[in-house]
N, C-alpha and C positions, 0 to 999 in steps of 0.2 A: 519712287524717284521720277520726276520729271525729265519728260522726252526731253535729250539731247537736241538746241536749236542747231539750224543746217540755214546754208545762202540758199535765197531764194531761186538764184539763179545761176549758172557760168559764170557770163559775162561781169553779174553783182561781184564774183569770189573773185575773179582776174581785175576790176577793176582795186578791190580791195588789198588786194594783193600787191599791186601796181605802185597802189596811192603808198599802202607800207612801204614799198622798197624806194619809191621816188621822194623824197624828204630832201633836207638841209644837205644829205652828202650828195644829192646829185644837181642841186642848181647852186649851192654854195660852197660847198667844199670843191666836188668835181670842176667847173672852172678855174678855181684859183689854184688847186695842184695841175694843172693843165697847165695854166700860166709861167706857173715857176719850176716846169718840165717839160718846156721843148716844147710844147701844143700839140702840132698833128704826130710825132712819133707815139708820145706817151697815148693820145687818143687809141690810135691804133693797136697800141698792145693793151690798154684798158678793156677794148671791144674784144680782143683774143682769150685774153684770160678771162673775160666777163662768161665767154661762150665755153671754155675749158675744164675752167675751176668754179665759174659761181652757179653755174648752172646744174650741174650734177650735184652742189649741195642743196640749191634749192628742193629742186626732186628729192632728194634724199630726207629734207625736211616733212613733205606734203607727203611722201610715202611714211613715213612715222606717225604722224598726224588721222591722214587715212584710214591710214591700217589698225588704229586705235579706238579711232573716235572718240579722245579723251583730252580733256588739257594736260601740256605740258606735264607736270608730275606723277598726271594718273596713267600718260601715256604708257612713259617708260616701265610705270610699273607693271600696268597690264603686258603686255612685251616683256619685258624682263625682270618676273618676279622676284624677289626675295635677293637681288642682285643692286649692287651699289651705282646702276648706270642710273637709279631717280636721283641721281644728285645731279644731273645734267640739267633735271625740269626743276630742281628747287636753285639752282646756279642759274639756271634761265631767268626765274622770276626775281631775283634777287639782283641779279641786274638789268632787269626792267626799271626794277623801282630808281638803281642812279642814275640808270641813263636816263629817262624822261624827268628827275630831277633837274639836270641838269638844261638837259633839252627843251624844257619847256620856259627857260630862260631866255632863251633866244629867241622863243617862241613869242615871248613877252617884248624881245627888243624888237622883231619885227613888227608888233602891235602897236608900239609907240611910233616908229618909223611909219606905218601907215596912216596911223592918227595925224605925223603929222604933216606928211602928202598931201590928206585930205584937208588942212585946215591952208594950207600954203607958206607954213615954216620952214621947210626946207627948200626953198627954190630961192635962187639969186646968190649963192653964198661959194666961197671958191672952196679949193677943196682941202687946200689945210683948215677953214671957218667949217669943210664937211666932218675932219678928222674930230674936230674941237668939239663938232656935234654930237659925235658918236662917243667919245670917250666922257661929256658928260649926261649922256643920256642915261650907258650902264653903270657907271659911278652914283647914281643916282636912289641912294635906298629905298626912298615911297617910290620914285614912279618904277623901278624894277621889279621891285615886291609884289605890287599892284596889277603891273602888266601881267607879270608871270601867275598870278594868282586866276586873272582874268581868262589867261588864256587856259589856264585848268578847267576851270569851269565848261568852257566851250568842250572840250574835251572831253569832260566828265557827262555833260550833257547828252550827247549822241552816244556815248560807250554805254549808258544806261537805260536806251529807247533798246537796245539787244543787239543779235548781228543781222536780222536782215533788215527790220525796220529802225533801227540805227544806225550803225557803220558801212551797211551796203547801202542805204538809201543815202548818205551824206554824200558815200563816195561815187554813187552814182550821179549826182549833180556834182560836185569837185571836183576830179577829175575830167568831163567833158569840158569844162568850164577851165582847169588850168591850161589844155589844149590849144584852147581855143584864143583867151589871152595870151601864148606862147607866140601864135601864130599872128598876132597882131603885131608883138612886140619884134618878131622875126620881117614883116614887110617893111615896119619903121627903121629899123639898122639896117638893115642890107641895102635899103634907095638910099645911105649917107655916102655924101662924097667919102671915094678910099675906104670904103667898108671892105673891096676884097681884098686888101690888107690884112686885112686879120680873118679871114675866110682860107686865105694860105697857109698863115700862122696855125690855124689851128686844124686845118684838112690835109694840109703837105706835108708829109711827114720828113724831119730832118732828124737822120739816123744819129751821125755826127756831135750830136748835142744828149742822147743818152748815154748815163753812167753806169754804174751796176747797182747805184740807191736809185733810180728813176726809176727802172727796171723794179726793183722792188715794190717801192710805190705804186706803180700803177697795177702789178698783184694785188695788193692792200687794197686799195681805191675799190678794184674790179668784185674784190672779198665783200668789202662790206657794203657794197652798192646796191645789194637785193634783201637786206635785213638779215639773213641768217645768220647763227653762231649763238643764239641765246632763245630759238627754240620759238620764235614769235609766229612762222611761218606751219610749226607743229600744230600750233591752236588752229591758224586758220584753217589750214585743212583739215581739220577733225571735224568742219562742220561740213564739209565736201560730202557729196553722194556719193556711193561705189559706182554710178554709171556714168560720173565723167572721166575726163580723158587727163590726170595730171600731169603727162609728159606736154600734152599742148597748151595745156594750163602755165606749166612754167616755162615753156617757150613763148607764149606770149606775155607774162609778167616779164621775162629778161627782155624781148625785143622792145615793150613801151619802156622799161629804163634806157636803152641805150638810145632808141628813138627822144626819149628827153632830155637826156645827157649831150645827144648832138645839137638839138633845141636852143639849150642853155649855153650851148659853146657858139652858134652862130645868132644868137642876140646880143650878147658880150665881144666876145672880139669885135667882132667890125663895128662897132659903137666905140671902143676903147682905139683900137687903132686910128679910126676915123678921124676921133680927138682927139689925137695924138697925148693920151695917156698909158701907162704901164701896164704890162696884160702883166708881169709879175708883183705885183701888188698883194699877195698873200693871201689873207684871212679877212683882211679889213676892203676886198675885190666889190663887196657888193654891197655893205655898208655905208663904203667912203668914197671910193672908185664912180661906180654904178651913179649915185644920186650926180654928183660932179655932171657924168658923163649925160644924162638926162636935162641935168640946167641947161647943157650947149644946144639942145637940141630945140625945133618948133616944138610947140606944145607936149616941152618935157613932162611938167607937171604933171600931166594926163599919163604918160608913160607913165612915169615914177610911180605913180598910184595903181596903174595897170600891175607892172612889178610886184609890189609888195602886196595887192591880194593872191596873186599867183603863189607868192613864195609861201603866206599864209599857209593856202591850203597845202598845198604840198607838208607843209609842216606839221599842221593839224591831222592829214590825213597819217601820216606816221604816227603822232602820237595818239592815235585813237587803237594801231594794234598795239603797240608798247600797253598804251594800260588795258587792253584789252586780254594780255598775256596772267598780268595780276590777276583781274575781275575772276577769269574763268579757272583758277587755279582756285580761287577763294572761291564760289559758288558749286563745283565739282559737277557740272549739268545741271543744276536746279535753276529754272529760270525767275523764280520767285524770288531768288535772293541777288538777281543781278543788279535791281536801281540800290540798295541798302549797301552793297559790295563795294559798286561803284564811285558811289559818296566816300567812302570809308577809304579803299583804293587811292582814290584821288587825291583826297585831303593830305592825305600823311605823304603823298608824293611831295603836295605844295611843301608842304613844313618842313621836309626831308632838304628840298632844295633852294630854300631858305639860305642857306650861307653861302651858296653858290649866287645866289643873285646879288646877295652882298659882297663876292670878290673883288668886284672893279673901285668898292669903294669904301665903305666903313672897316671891314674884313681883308681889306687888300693887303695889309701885313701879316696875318696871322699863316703861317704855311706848314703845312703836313709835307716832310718829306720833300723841302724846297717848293710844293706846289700850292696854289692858293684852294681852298673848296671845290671852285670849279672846276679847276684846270686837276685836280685829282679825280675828280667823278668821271673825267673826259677821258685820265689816261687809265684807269681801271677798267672801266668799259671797253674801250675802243683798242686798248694797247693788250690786253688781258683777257677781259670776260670773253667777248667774241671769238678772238682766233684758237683762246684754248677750248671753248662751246663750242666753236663748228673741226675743231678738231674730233673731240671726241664723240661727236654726230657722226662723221667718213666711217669714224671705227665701229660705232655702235653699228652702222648698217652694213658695212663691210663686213665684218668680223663677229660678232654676237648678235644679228638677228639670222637668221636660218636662209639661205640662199634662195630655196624654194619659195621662203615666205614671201622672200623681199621683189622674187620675181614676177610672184602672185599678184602682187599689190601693183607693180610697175605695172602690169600687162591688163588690169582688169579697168575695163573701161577705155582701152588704148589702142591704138592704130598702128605705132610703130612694131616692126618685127624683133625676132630674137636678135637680130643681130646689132638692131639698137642699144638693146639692153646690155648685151657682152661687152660693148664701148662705155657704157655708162657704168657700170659694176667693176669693169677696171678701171677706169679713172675716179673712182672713188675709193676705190681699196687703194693703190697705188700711188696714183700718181697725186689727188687733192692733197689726202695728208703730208705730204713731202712740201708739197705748196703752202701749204698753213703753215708748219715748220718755219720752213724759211721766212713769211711774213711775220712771225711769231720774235723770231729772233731781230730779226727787221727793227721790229716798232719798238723791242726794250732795248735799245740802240748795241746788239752785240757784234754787230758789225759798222760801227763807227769807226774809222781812223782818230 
């Protein structure tokens, strides 16, 4: 059997880490539920429960992972032989494959969106001509099919160079590079007249405006804002050394998410305020919203193109570990079989999520269960796969792997004392699970009036 590949570096695994958990939920979703949740209150309990509940799963993840040095399915099994908790890593990989179905669709409309930044189609246009844009851009069968196809490809591309000299070398240029664009795009908004406007909006927290769905919300948000729940953060640290330190491992993966979660909230608001457009604008915040807000500006165009490579990689750099969850579950350590995987992986991703691309448009009547392809793939995942996945991770390490073990693995390579771990080991047993719970029942609306 061939040697199990390993990051070449820390810094490679934390950036990779990083890039997975920094995706679509936290420069597009996380603004727009910020927007149509009160701004800086919901921010605030985002970063609480991010420090709370997301972080003791991630660890809980990278200690599984670790402690295996296996993918996802071979993990659990070495861990817990001849016992049904591998259905967590064959539930993991099986929702890998809808969610970057899905995922890579968007992935495709940001393609198109940058294609046409760069060509100068989107400037000069108001923002219902921006709304008309976007709704026929993804109604659009060739060019969604296409984009999304394409944007597989880039995907499939680096997931098949391996993990250090593919996914850590991508992410080692991608993520210093979405930073750095961040930070460009953060001097340009903030010197707008009335930008701290919405630097209040979204840093001042107004208590008065949370509900007891807010409050859930921003658990949810905070849940799935580092990837875990489907066992993605399992692989990557299987390729970890025993002599690094995973408690500072994922304390810096969570601090660069919330460091870019704050990012995204003060390039957006005070450009939205500034213009005096809607910071609750939903879903369609960065699509329809965002470009608008970019025309008003001196040399928006240059913005807007700045933007949408940013949001790119961020995108790309997730879905490089989503299919990189497949790859390594189909190859079982052999690195010979990772470029033939990856092809194969990939492809049936693209044609899986094929009807998803067609929702907004040929497809847009046909509904499973009221929902269109897409909008099913989005709530089986995100509403399902995940919170009941990172449920039964709390428990697996909580509850069925061996205290000792699990101590063993937190401490080896680590700097924090025993009394670290007594905080972490209860709030994992304890206190996460009760929190997924509740987000669980949250999102399949059992708490709707």
């Amino acid at each position: 059997m061939a040697k199990q590949e390993q990051w070449s570096s820390k810094i490679g695994f934390i950036l990779a880490a990083a890039g997975s958990a920094i995706g679509l939920g936290a420069i597009w979703k996380f603004p727009y539920m910020t927007g149509t949740n009160g701004g800086g209150a919901f921010f605030l309990l985002f970063v609480i429960f991010t420090l709370l509940i997301g972080t003791p799963l991630l660890i809980a993840e990278f200690t599984i992972g670790r402690n295996a040095q296996k993918d996802a399915i071979r993990a659990y099994k070495h861990i817990a032989p001849g016992k049904p908790w591998v259905l967590l890593g064959y539930g993991g990989v099986l929702a890998s494959i809808i969610l970057l179905s899905f995922y890579s669709v968007v992935g495709g409309w940001i393609l198109s969106y940058l294609w046409r930044s760069f060509t100068g189609t989107l400037s000069n246009l108001t923002q219902a001509e921006y709304s008309d844009r976007f709704n026929t851009i993804i109604s659009s069968p060739y060019e969604t099919v296409i984009a999304q196809f394409l944007f597989m490809i880039l995907t499939i591309w680096v997931v098949q160079g391996g993990v250090s000299k593919g996914i850590e070398k991508a992410n080692k240029y991608m993520m210093p590079s979405l930073f750095v664009l961040f930070l460009v795009l953060l001097v340009r908004s903030m010197t707008l007249d009335g930008a701290m406007e919405g630097v209040k909006f979204f840093l001042k927290p107004d208590f008065s405006s949370l509900t007891e769905q807010t409050i859930l919300l921003a658990l949810g948000q905070s849940f799935f804002a580092l990837s875990v729940g489907i066992s993605v953060m399992v692989t990557y640290a299987s390729y970890l050394s025993k002599k690094e330190d995973i408690t500072k491992s994922a304390l810096s993966v969570v601090g660069l998410n919330i460091f870019i979660s704050l990012l995204a909230g003060l390039v957006i608001f005070p450009a939205v305020f500034a213009l005096g457009f809607d910071p609750s604008s939903g879903p369609g915040l960065v699509f329809v919203v965002l470009p608008a807000v970019f025309n008003e500006i001196a040399l928006g165009g240059i913005f807007m193109t700045i933007f949408f490579i940013l949001l790119l990689f961020a995108t790309l750099t997730s879905a490089f570990s989503i299919l990189e969850i497949i790859v390594a579950s189909m190859i079982k350590g052999d690195g010979t079989k990772r470029r033939k995987s990856s092809w194969m992986a990939g492809i049936l991703v693209f044609l899986i999520g094929i009807p998803s691309a067609l929702s907004f448009g040929v497809l847009g009547e046909v509904k499973i269960f009221d929902l269109t392809f897409f909008d099913l793939a989005d709530y089986v995942t995100s509403n399902i796969a995940l919170p009941v996945g990172a449920l039964f991770i709390s428990l697996f390490i909580g509850y069925q792997m061996k205290r000792i073990s699990v101590q063993k693995e937190f401490e080896q390579g680590s700097s924090p004392g025993f009394s670290f771990f007594k905080i972490w080991y209860f709030l994992i047993r304890y206190i996460v699970p009760v929190a997924i719970i509740l987000v669980f029942f949250s999102s399949i609306g059992l708490f709707d009036k």
